[in-house]
C-alpha positions in Angstrom: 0.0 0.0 0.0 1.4 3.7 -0.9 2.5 5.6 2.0 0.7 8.9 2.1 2.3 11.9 3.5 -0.9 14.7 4.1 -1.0 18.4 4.3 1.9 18.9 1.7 2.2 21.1 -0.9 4.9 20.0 -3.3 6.2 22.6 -5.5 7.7 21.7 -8.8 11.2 22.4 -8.3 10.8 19.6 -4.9 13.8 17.8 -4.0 14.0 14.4 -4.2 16.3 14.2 -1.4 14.2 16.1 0.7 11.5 13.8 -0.4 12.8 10.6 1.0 14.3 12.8 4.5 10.6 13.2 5.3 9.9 9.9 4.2 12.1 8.5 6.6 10.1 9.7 9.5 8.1 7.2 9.3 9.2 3.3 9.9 6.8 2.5 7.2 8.5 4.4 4.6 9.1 2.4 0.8 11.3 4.1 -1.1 9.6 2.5 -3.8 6.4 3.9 -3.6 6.1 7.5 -2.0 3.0 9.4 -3.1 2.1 12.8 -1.2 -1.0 14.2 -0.6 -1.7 17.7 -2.6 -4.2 20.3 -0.9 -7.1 22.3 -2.3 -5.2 24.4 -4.1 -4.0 21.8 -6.7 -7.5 20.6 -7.4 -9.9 17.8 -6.8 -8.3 16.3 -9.5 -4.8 15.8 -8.9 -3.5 12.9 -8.6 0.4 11.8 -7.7 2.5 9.8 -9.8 1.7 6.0 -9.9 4.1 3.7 -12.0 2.2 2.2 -15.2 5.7 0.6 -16.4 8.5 0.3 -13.5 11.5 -0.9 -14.7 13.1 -4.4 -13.7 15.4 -4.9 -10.8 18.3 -6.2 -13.2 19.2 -5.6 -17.1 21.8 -7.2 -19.0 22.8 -6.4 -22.4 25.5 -6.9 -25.0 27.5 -4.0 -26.0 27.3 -5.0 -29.7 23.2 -4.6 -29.5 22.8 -1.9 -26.9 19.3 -1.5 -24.9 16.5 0.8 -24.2 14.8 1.2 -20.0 11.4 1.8 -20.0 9.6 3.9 -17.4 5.7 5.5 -17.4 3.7 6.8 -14.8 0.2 8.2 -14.4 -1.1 10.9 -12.8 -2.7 14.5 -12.7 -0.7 16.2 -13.5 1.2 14.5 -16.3 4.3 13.1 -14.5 7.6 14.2 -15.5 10.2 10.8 -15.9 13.7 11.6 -15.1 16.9 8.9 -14.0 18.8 9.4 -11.1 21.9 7.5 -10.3 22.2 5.6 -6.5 23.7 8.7 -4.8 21.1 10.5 -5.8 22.5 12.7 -8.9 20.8 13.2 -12.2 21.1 11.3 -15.0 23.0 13.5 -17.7 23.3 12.2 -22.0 26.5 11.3 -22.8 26.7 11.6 -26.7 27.1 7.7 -28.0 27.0 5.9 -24.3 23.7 7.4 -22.6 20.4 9.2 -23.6 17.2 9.9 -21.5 14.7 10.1 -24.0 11.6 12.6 -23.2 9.1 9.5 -23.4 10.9 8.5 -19.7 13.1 5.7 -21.9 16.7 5.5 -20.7 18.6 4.3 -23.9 22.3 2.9 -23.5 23.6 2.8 -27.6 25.9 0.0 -28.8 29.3 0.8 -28.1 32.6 -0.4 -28.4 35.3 -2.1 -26.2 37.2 1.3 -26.3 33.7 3.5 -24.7 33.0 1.1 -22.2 33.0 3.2 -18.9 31.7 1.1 -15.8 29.7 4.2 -13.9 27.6 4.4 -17.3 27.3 0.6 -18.2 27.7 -1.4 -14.6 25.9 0.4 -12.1 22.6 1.5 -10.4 19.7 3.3 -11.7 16.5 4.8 -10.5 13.5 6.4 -12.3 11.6 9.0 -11.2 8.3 10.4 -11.6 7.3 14.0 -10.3 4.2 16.5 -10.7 2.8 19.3 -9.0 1.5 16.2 -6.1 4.6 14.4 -5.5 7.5 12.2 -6.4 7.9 8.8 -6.9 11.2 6.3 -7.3 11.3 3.3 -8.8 13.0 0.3 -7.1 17.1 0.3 -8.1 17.9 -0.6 -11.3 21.2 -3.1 -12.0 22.0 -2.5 -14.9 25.0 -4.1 -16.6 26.5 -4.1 -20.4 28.5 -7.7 -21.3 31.3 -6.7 -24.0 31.0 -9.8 -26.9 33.8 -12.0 -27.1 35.0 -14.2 -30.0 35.4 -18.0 -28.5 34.9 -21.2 -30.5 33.3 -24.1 -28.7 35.4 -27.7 -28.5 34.5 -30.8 -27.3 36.7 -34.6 -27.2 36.3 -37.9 -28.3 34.7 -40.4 -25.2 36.4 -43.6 -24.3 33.7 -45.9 -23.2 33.0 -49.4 -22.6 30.8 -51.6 -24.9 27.4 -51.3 -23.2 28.3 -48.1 -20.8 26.8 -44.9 -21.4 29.3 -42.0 -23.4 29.5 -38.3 -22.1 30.6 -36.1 -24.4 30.9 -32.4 -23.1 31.2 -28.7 -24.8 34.2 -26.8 -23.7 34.0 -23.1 -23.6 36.3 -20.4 -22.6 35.5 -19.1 -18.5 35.2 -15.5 -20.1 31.7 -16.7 -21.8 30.3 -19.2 -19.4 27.9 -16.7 -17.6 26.3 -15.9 -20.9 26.7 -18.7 -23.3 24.9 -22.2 -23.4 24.9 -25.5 -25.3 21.4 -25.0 -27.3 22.1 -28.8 -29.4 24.3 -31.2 -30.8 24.8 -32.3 -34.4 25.6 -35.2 -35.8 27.8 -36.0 -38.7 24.5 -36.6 -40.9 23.0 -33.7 -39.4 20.7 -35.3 -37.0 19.9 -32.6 -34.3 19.4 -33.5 -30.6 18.3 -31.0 -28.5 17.5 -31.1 -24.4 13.7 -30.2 -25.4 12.6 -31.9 -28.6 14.6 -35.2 -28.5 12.8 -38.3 -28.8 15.8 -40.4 -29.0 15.9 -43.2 -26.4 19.2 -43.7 -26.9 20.3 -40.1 -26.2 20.1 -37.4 -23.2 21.0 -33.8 -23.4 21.2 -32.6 -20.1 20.7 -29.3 -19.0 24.3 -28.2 -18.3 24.9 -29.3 -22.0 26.6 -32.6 -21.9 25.4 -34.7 -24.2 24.7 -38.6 -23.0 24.6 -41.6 -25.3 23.1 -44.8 -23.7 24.1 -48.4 -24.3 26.8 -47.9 -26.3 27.9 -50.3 -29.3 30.5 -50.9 -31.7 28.5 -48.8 -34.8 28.2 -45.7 -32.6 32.0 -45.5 -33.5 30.4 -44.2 -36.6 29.4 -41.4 -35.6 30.4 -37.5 -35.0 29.3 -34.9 -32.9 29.5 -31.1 -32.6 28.0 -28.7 -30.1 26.3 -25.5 -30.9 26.3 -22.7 -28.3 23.6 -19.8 -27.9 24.4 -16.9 -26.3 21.3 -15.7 -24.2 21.7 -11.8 -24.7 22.4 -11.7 -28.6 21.2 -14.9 -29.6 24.1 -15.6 -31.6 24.6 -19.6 -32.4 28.3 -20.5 -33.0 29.4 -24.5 -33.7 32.5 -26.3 -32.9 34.5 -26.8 -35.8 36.0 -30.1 -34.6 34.0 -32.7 -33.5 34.1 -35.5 -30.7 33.7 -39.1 -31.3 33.2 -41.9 -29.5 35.8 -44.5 -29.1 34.8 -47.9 -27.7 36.8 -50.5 -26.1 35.5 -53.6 -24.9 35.8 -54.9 -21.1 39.2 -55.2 -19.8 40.9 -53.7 -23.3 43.0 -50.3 -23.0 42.9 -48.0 -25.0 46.0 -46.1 -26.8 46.3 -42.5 -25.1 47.0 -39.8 -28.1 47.8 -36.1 -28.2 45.5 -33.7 -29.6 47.3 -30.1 -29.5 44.4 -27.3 -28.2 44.7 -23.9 -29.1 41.8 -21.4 -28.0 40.2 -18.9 -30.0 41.9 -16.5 -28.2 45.4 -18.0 -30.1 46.8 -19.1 -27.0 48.5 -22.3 -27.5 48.1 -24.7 -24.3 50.0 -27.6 -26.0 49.5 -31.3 -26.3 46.3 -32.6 -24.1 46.5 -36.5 -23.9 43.1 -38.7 -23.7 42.3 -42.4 -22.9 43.8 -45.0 -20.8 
């Protein structure tokens, strides 16, 4: 319920500030959701600010798409929408990295690795609404821009015994595994088999992205697999260029070890890596 302050007369030019000192009188104060009571003078009619749109606690966006805040309000008369940063000061444009549009929209452009600037792109925002009534703030907005990194997925062959069940698994780079996640595999005759839509018996993709073959038998040596990756703010897909296999060995047999040499998409070279027994 909004906490109503009585026998105020908020002038235009009200503080903000000042808005939340005498809010904090009372223990039941929401920062949230102050709304003050006008007197005669502004009219039977007058209503304070009430959010139609408050923006979400938390926004996370890629720099190479950029994002827009929304914020509305009702009331009589029309709010004003403004942004204020968590200390309190006043949201100013910065040409290319930050624009307050007059519809109350808070727009951060794309923007490169160079104009990244953490007290405009990481940090804490408020909206706020104000008319002749009162003043509102919304709850804090986190509000945080991801820069997009190149990476290529890679997964490795799976030594298994005849019968056992084969994990194969999608490596990624640390600097993406916040924001990127194995959407599928493919095999090499383009069968897809994805966590929601396989019908497979003989194949699970679980939810952190490994994918699980059951039973395994000599033909599955056969096959090829590749993971595809979707990153969850852009959308972009990107597939492993190599692809795992599945080497079987029967019980008690050992299997060769070999060197596959890894280098990351970042060129780093992090030398021979040896598999099986």
């Amino acid at each position: 319920m909004d906490h109503v302050i009585r026998r105020w007369r908020i002038p235009k030019d009200f503080d903000p500030v000042l808005a939340l000192i005498l809010g904090f009188a009372d223990s039941r104060f929401n920062p949230g959701s102050i709304k003050f009571g006008g007197c005669d003078s502004a009219g039977k009619d007058a209503r304070g600010p009430i959010f139609r749109n408050e923006p979400p606690s938390r926004i996370e966006f890629s720099n190479s798409s950029g994002t827009e805040i929304r914020c509305n309000a009702d009331g009589l008369p029309t709010p004003t929408i403004s942004w204020q940063t968590k200390d309190g000061a006043v949201v100013e444009d910065m040409p290319g990295l930050r624009h307050a549009r007059s519809d109350g929209t808070l727009v951060f452009p794309p923007f490169s690795k160079s104009d990244y600037r953490q007290e405009v792109h990481d940090t804490v925002y408020q909206c706020v609404a104000s008319n002749d009534v009162g003043i509102i703030l919304s709850k804090e907005v986190h509000v945080r821009g991801v820069m997009k990194q190149h990476f290529t997925p890679q997964e490795f062959d799976a030594f298994v015994v005849k019968g056992n069940t084969a994990v194969l698994k999608c490596h990624l780079p640390s600097f993406v595994r916040e924001y990127v996640v194995v959407d599928s595999w493919i095999r090499n005759d383009g069968h897809i088999l994805k966590m929601t839509e396989n019908k497979a018996r003989s194949y699970t993709v679980l939810r952190s992205g490994e994918l699980l073959i059951h039973e395994i038998q000599q033909k599955d040596s056969n096959w090829s697999y590749r993971c595809q990756t979707r990153h969850r703010l852009t959308g972009e897909m990107v597939t492993s260029v190599s692809s795992g296999k599945i080497v079987v060995t029967e019980t008690g047999t050992a299997a060769k070890p070999y060197a596959r040499k890894i280098e990351m998409s970042n060129g780093l070279n992090y030398g021979n890596t040896y598999f099986g027994n």
